[in-house]
N, C-alpha and C positions, 0 to 999 in steps of 0.2 A: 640312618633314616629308613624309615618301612619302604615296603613297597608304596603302600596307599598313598603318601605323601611323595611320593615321587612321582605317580603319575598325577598327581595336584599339581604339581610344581609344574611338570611340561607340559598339563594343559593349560595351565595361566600364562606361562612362556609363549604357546604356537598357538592358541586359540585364538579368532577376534571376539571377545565379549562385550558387547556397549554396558558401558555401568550409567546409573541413574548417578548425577549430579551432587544429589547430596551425599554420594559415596566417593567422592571425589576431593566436595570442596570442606572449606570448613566453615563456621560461623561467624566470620567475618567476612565471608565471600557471602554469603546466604544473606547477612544484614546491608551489603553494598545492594545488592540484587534487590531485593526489597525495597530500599531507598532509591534504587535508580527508574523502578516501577512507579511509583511517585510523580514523579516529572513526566511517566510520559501517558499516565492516565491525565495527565493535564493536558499533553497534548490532545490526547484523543477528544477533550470533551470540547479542544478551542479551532481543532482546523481537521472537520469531519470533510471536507472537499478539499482538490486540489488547489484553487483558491486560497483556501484562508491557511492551508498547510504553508504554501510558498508566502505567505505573509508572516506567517507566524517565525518559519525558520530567517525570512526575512530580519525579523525584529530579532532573534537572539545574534546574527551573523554583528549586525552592527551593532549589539553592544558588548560583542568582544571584539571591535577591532575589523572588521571587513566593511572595502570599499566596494564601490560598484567596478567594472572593468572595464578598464579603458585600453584598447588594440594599440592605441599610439603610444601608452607610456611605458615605461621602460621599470619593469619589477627585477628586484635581488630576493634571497634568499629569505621563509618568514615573510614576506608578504602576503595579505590573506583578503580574496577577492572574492565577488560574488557576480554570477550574473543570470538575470530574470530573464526568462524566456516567455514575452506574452500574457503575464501575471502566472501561468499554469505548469509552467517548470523552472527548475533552479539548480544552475550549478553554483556550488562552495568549493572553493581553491586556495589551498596553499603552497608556494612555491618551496618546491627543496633545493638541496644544495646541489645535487649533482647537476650535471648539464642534462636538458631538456632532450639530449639526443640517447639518452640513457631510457627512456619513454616514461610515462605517468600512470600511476598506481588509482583505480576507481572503484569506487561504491555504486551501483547503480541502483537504485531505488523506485518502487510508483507511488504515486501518492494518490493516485484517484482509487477507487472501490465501486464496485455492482450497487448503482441504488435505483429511482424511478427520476427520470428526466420531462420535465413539459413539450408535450408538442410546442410546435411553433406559434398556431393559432390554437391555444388550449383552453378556452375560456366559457362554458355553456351552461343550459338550464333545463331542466329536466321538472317535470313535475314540483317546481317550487324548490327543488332543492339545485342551487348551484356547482357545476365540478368543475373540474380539470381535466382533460385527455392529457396521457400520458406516452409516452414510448419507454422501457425501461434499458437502463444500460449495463450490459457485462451480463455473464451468465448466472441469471439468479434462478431459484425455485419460486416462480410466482404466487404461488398459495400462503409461502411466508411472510409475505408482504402484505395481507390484509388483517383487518384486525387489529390495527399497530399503531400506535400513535407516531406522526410522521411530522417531521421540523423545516422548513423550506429555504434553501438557503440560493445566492448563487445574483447575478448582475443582469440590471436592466438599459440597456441604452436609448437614450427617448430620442426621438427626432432630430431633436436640435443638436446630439449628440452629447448629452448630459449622460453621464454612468452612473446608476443607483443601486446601490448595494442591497443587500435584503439577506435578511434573520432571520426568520418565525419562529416558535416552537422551540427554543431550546431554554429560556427564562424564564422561570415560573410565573411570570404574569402575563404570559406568551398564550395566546391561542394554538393549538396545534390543531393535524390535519389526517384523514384518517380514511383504509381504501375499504367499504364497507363487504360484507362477505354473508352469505346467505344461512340463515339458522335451521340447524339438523333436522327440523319437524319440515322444512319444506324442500330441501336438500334433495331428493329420494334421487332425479335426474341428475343432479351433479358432479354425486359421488359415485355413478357409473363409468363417469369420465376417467380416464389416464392420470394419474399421479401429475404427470405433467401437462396436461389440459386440463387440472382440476379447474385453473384462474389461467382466464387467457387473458391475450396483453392486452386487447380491446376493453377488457372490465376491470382493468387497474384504473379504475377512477376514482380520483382522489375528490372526497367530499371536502366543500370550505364556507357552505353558510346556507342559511335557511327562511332567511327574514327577507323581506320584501321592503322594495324602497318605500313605497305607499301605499292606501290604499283606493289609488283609482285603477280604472279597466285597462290598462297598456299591461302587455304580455313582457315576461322577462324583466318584472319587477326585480326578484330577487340576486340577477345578473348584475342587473344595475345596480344595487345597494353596495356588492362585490366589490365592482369596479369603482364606484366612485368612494368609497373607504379607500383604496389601493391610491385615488388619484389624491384624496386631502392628505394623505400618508409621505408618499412619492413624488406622485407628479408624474402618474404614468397613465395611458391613456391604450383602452384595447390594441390601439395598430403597436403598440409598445414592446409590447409577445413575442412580435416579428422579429425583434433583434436583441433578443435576452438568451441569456443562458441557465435559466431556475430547476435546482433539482433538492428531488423530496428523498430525505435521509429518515435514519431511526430518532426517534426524538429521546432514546435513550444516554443514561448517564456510563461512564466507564462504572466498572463496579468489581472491588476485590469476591473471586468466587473459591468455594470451600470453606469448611468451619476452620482451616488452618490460614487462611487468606494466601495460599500459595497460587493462585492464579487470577488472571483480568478478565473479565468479560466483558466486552464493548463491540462497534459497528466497526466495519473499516481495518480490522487488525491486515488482512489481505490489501496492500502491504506497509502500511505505514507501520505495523511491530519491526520493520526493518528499515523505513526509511528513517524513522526518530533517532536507534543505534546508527545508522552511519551516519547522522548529521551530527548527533555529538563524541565519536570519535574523533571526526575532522574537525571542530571544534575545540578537542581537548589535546591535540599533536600540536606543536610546539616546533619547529626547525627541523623538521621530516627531510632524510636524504632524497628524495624521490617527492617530485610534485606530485601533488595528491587531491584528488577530486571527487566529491559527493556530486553525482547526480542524481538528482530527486523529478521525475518525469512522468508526465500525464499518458493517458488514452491505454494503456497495457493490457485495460480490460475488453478492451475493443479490440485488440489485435496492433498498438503502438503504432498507428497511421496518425497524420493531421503533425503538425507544423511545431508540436509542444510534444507530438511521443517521439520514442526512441528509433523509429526506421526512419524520421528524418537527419535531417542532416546539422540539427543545432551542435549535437555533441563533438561530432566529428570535425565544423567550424572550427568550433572553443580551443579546441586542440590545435590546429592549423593555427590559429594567430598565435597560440605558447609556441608552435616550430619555430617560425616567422621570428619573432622576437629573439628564439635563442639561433637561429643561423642556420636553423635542420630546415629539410623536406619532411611537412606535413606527413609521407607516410613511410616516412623512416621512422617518426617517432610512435606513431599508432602500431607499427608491425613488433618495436621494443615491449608496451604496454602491457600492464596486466589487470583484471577486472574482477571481481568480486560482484556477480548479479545477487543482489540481497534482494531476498524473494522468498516467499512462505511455502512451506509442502505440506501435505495431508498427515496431520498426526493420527498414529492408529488408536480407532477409533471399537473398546473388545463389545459396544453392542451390536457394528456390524460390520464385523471381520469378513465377511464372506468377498471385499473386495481389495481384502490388503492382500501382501505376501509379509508372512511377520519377520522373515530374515532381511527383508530390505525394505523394511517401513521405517517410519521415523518413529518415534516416542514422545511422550510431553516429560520433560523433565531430563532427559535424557541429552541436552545438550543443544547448541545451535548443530543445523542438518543441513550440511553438503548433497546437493541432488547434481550426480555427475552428468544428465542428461533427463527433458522429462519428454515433448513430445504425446506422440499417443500411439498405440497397435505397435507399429514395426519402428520407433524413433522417428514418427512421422512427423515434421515442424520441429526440429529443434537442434538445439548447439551438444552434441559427446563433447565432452573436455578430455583431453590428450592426459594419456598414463603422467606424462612427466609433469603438467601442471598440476594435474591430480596429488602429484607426489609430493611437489612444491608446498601446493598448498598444507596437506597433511601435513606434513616435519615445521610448517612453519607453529601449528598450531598444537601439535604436540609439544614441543620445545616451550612453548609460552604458557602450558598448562591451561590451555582456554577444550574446556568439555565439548564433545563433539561426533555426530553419529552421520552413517551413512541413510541415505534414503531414495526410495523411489516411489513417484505417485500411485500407488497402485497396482493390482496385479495388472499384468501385458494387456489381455483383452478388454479389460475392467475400463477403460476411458482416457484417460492423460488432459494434459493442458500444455501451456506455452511461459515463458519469459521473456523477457526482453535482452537474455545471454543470444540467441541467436543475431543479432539486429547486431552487437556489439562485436560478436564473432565474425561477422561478413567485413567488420575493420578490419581483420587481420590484426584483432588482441584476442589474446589467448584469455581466457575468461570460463570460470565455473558458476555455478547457483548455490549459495549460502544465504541461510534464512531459518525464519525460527518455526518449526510445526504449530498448526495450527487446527485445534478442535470445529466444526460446525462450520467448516471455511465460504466463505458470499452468505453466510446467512444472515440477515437482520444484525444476529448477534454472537459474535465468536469468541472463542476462551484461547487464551495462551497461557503458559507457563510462566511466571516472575524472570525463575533460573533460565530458560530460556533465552529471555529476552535481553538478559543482561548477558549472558556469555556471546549475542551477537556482537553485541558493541565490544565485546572486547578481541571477539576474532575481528573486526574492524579497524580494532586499536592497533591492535599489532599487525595488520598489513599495512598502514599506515607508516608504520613506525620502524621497515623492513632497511636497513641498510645496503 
């Protein structure tokens, strides 16, 4: 053997080289991925809120087999439960065989995404044309958001306590709805402003009709033609507002992106590209040694506060009554556990590198991405996962041949963000962030990778599936 091929060999030996996926799998692994993009471009198009998500995973839970959960009844092994938290989150459980004091293996998931929320009393008239005031939620680029055709989705409570659902915009015979933005010939002031003051959150107002009830002299005709469509409709009536929760989404379709259709672009990948793979993981486990649980959880883009995200205390309950049942203390068994925060990181991005580090960015294609800690500046807000889970996790994932890269948000000073691994780590489980990179992430409209997105679900699979 030459020299040359010798120091080939021990740099492939002692190197870490991330290989892209398709040098990895083969095409039968690339036709499953593809097929399993399928199914969750269906998701995307049918539960763009946390809402219709926890309905949706609702509806497949019980047609495979999942009951609701009940504290008093007594579960064996294979048994496969579910429990809604509030309509807005949802844990999936299936009991294994070891004893509960062995602790519980989780997925944790969000389901909500950065879109435009209704004020409370959002309902006015402006020069004959009717809006909405708006507050927007999670950290978006507000300039993205005008221009855009907008779908309105989300629940009305009326007085009497009736709940009305509501749709707009996403069926083609659907009115949609839309945040007007000012045209470049009269601009000149505008575009003086900050990148981020281009659209302040005061002018996210969302336009919804133009026509006027009549034509006698009473002002705010065209408010009233609004509302009383909304009322022959519903049955909702202005003070209505007061106790709803309505938010304006992308009125976009999922849609394969590339002339090779190797990737999705759609609203919302941030994080439902990881809640989908671990709701059908645990779905597709089968008499798992280790109870094992998807949590799929609201508010993350707020910061996980409120009674349905993950710094409350549903998840940690849920857990307590499985102690309870199996004879443990509650946090005997959370200190055994181990958690998989499935959550998205910044795929790098070569038109503007100036804020990655390319030795510990993630890649599209290049595998589901491990972010050992994200935080922001100095690891400020966030969960470091310990060398040894670290380690865990790797061998379990290597061993199983599932593709897979290291990453961090960003270079140090460049910015960071948050998970909801911190919130889960304050249990006392040991817990990392696994997830799939993500192009153009809280934009209107993000791209993921197929390969990707299927190799989540299968590092899912197999820590499921952990003996």
């Amino acid at each position: 053997m030459n020299e040359k091929n010798e120091l080939k060999e021990l740099k492939d030996e002692l190197f870490y080289a991330p290989k892209h996926a398709m040098d990895v799998i083969g095409d039968d692994e690339v036709k499953k991925a593809d097929d399993f993009a399928e199914g969750y471009k269906y998701y995307m198009a049918n539960g763009k809120t946390e809402r219709e998500s926890v309905e949706f995973f609702m509806a497949q839970a019980k047609e495979k087999g999942y009951s609701e959960f009940d504290r008093n009844k007594k579960y064996t092994a294979g048994d496969k439960v579910y429990y809604n938290n509030r309509g807005k989150s949802l844990i999936l459980c299936v009991f294994g065989t070891r004893p509960i004091t062995d602790g519980v293996k989780i997925a944790a998931a969000h389901i909500d995404s950065p879109r435009i929320d209704l004020k409370p009393n959002p309902l006015y008239e402006d020069t004959s044309l009717a809006y909405f005031k708006t507050h927007y939620y999670g950290g978006i680029k507000k300039y993205q958001w005008t221009a855009l055709p907008l779908s309105l989705h989300g629940v009305v409570v009326k007085a009497d306590g009736e709940s009305v659902k509501v749709n707009i915009g996403e069926d083609d015979a659907d009115p949609q709805f839309v945040i007007t933005d000012l045209l470049p010939h009269l601009a000149a002031e505008q575009m003086k402003r900050s990148l981020a003051d281009g659209v302040r959150g005061e002018e996210l107002n969302i336009l919804i009709g133009s026509r006027p009830f009549s034509k006698d002299d009473e002002s705010e005709k065209v408010k009233l033609n609004i509302i009383k469509i909304l009322n022959e409709k519903y049955g909702i009536k202005e003070s209505d507002f007061l106790s709803a929760e309505l938010e304006l989404v992308p009125a976009l379709k999922p849609r394969d992106i590339g002339f090779d259709r190797s990737m999705v672009g759609a609203y919302g990948h941030d994080d439902k590209v990881c809640a989908y793979p671990a709701a059908q993981s645990i779905f597709d486990v089968e008499n798992p040694a280790y109870t094992c649980l998807t949590v799929l959880t609201d508010k993350e883009e707020i910061g996980s506060d409120g009674n349905t995200g993950l710094n409350s205390s549903y998840m940690k309950y849920f857990i307590a009554d499985l102690a309870v049942m199996g004879g443990a203390q509650p946090w005997n068994v959370l200190s055994k556990s181990e958690c998989l925060s499935a959550d998205v990181n910044a795929a790098y991005d070569p038109t503007f590198p100036d804020v990655s580090e390319k030795k510990n960015s993630s890649y599209v294609n290049n595998g589901v991405v491990i972010t050992k800690y994200t935080g922001s500046q100095g690891k400020g807000g966030t969960s470091d996962a310990s060398a040894e889970f670290m380690g865990k996790v790797r061998r379990m994932l290597d061993t199983s041949n599932v593709v897979w890269q290291i990453g961090e948000l960003g270079k140090v000073d460049a910015g960071g963000g948050g998970t909801v691994a911190m919130y889960v780590a304050n249990l006392d489980i040991d817990v990392i962030d696994l997830g799939v990179p993500v192009l153009s992430m809280h934009a209107p409209f993000e791209v993921i990778s197929k390969l990707d997105l299927y190799m989540a679900y299968r590092a899912f699979k197999v820590f499921f599936e952990q003996k």
